[in-house]
C-alpha positions as CSV (number, residue, x, y, z in Angstrom):
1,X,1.8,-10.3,-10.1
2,X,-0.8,-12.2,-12.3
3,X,-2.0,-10.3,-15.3
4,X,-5.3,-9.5,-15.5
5,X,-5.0,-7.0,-12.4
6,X,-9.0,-6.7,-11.8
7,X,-10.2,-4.3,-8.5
8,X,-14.0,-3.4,-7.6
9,X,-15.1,-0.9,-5.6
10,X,-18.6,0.0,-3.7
11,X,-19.9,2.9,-1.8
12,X,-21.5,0.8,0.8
13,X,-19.6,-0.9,2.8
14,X,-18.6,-1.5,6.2
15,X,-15.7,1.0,6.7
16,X,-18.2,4.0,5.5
17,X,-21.3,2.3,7.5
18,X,-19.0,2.6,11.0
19,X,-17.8,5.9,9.7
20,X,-20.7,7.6,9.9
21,X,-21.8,5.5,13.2
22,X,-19.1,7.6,14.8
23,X,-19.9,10.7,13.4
24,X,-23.4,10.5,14.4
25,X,-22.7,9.7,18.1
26,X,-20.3,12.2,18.2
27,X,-23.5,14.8,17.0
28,X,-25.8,13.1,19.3
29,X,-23.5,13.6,22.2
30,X,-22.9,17.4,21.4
31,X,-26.5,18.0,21.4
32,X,-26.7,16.3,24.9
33,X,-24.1,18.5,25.8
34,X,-26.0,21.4,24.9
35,X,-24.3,22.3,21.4
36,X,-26.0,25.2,19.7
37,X,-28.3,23.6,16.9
38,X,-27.0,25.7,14.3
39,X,-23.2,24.5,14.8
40,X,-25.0,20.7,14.6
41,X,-26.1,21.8,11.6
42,X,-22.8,22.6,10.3
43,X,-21.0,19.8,11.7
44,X,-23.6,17.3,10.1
45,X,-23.4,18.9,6.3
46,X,-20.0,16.6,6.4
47,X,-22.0,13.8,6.9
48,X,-23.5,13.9,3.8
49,X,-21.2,12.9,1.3
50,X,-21.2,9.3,3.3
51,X,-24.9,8.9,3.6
52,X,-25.1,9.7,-0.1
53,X,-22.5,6.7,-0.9
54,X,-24.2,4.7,1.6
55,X,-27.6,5.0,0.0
56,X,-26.3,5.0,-3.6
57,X,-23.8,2.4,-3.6
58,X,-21.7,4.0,-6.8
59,X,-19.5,0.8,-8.0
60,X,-16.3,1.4,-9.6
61,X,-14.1,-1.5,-12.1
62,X,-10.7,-1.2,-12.6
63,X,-8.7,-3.2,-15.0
64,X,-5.0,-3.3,-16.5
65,X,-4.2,-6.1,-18.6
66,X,-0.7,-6.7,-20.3
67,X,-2.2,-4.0,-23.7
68,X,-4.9,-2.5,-22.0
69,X,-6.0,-0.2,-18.7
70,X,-9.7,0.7,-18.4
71,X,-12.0,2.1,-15.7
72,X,-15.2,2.8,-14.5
73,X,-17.5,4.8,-12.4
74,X,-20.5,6.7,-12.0
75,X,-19.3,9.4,-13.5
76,X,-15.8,8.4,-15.3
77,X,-14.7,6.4,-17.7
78,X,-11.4,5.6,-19.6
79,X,-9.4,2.9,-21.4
80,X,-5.8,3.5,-22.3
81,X,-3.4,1.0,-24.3
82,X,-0.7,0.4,-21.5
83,X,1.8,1.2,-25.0
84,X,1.0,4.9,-24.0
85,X,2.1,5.5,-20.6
86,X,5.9,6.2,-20.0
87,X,5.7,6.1,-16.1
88,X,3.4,5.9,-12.8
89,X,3.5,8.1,-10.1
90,X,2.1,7.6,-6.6
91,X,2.2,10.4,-4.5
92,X,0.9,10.0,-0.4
93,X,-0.4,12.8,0.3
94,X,-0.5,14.6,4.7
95,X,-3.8,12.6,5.1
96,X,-1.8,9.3,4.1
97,X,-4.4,8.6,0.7
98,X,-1.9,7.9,-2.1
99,X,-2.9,9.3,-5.7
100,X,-1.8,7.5,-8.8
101,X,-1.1,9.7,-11.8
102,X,0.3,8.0,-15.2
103,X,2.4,10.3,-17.3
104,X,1.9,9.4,-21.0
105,X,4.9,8.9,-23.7
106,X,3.5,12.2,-25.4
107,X,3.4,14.3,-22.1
108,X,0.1,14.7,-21.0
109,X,-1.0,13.4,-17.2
110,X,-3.7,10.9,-16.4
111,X,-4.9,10.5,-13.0
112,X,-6.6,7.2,-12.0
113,X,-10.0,8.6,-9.8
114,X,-9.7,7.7,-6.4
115,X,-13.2,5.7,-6.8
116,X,-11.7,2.8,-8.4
117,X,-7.8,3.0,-7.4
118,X,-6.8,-0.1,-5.7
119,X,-4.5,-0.8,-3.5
120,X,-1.1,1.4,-3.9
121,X,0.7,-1.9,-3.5
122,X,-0.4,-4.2,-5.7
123,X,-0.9,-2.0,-8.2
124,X,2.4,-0.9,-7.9
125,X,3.9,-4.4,-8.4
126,X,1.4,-4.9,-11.5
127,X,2.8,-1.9,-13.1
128,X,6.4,-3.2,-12.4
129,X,5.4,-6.3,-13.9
130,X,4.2,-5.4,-17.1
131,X,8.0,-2.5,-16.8
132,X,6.5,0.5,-16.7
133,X,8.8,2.7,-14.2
134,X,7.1,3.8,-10.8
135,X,8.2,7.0,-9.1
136,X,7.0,7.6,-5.2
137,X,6.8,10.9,-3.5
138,X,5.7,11.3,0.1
139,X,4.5,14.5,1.8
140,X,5.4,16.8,-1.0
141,X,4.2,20.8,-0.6
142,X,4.3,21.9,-3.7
């Protein structure tokens, strides 16, 4: 793995675009099946997190050189000298996303934001490279 590990992320794009494709002809072909307006209602309201990304387009930088890890968003920010963390923990979740959550030497827990994590893979291999330890949990309960 090459050091600097760079990843950008947008709100718009194609995967969210076809996303909410689907959902909307699945609405549209409950209403023709003569679904009570109200439950449309409903079902739409999960809609509009997508159509907010879509019309927003948040972008998200993430960054780990061999000293440094930084990130970005709309809302988030952080830059962390890689010195500090002890280990890396990716855990997949029952819906198959994988969170990434960096335990620090003194103890605390740091967990990248899902808007700018990359993909569980390759960061994986970049924080083997630079021989910070990587523990994986799958489908954990508790």
């Amino acid at each position: 793995m090459s050091l600097p590990f760079r990843h950008q992320t947008r709100g718009r794009s194609l995967r969210t675009a076809l996303a909410v494709a689907a959902a909307l002809v699945v609405l549209i072909g409950l209403y023709l099946v003569g679904t009570l307006l109200w439950l449309l209602a409903v079902f739409s309201l999960f809609l509009l997190p997508a159509l907010l990304d879509l019309l927003r387009d948040p972008k998200g930088h993430f960054e780990l050189t061999e000293t440094d890890l930084k990130w970005d968003t709309p809302r988030l920010s952080a830059a962390l000298p890689v010195a500090r963390i002890a280990k890396a923990r990716f855990d997949t979740r029952w819906d198959f996303s994988v969170r990434v959550t960096l335990i620090l030497h003194d103890g605390k827990k740091l967990r990248i934001p899902q808007d700018v994590l990359p993909q569980h893979q390759a960061l994986e291999n970049a924080f083997k490279s630079l021989n910070i330890p990587v523990e994986r949990h799958h489908f954990r309960v508790i």
